[in-house]
C-alpha positions as CSV (number, residue, x, y, z in Angstrom):
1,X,64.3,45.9,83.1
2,X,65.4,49.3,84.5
3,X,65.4,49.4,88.6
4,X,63.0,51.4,90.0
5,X,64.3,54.5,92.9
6,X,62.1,52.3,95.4
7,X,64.0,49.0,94.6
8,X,67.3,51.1,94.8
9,X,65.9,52.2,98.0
10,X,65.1,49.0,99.6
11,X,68.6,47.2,98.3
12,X,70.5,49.6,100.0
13,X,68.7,49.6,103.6
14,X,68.6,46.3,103.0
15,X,72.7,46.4,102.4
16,X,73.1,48.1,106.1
17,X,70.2,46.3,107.5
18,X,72.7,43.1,106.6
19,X,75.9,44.4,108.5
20,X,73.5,46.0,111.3
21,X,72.2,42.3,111.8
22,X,75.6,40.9,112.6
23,X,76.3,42.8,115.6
24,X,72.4,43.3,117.3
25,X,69.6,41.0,118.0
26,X,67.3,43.1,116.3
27,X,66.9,45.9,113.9
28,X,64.2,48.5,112.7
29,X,64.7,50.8,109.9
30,X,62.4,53.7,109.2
31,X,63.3,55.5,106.1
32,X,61.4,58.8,104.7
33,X,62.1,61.7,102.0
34,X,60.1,63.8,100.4
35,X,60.0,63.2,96.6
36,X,59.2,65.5,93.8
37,X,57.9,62.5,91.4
38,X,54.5,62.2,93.2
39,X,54.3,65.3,95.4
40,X,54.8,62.7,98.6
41,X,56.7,61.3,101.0
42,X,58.8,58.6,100.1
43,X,58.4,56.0,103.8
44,X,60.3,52.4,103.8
45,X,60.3,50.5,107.3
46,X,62.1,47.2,107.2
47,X,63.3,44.9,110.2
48,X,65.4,42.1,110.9
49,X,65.2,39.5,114.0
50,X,62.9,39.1,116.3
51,X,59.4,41.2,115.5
52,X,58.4,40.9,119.2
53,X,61.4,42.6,120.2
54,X,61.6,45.2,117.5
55,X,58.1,45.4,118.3
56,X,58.1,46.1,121.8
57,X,61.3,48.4,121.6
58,X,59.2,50.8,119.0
59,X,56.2,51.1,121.2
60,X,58.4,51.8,124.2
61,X,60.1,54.8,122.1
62,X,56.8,55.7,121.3
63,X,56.1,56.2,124.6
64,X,58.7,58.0,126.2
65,X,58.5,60.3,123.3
66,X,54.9,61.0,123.9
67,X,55.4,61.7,127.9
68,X,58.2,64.0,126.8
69,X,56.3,66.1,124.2
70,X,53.5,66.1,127.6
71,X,56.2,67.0,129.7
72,X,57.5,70.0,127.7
73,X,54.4,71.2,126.9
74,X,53.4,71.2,130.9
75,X,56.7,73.1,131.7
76,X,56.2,75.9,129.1
């Protein structure tokens, strides 16, 4: 059986996500493209280590992002 581009996908994130692992605690991978097969976006997240930590790191970014888009749009 034939690979699909989404298992392609996920082995190689998976590949890095593997050699990322060794040297940090945690890792989070967020993947997207836009694909002309089904007029989409194409999204893969994965992690390794600990959830709470990759947790709490992404709704930290999350965040400071969102008070710096406020802040940009107050100074403007």
């Amino acid at each position: 059986m034939e690979e699909s581009q989404k298992d392609l996908d996920v082995k190689m994130i998976n590949k890095h996500l593997d050699t990322l692992i060794e040297h940090f605690d945690s890792v989070q991978i967020f993947a997207t493209r836009q694909s002309s097969h089904n007029d989409g976006t194409v999204h893969i997240n994965i992690g390794r280590g600990n959830y709470f930590a990759r947790y709490g790191q992404i709704k930290e970014w999350i965040i400071v992002e969102e008070e710096s888009t406020r802040n940009k749009i107050r100074s403007t």
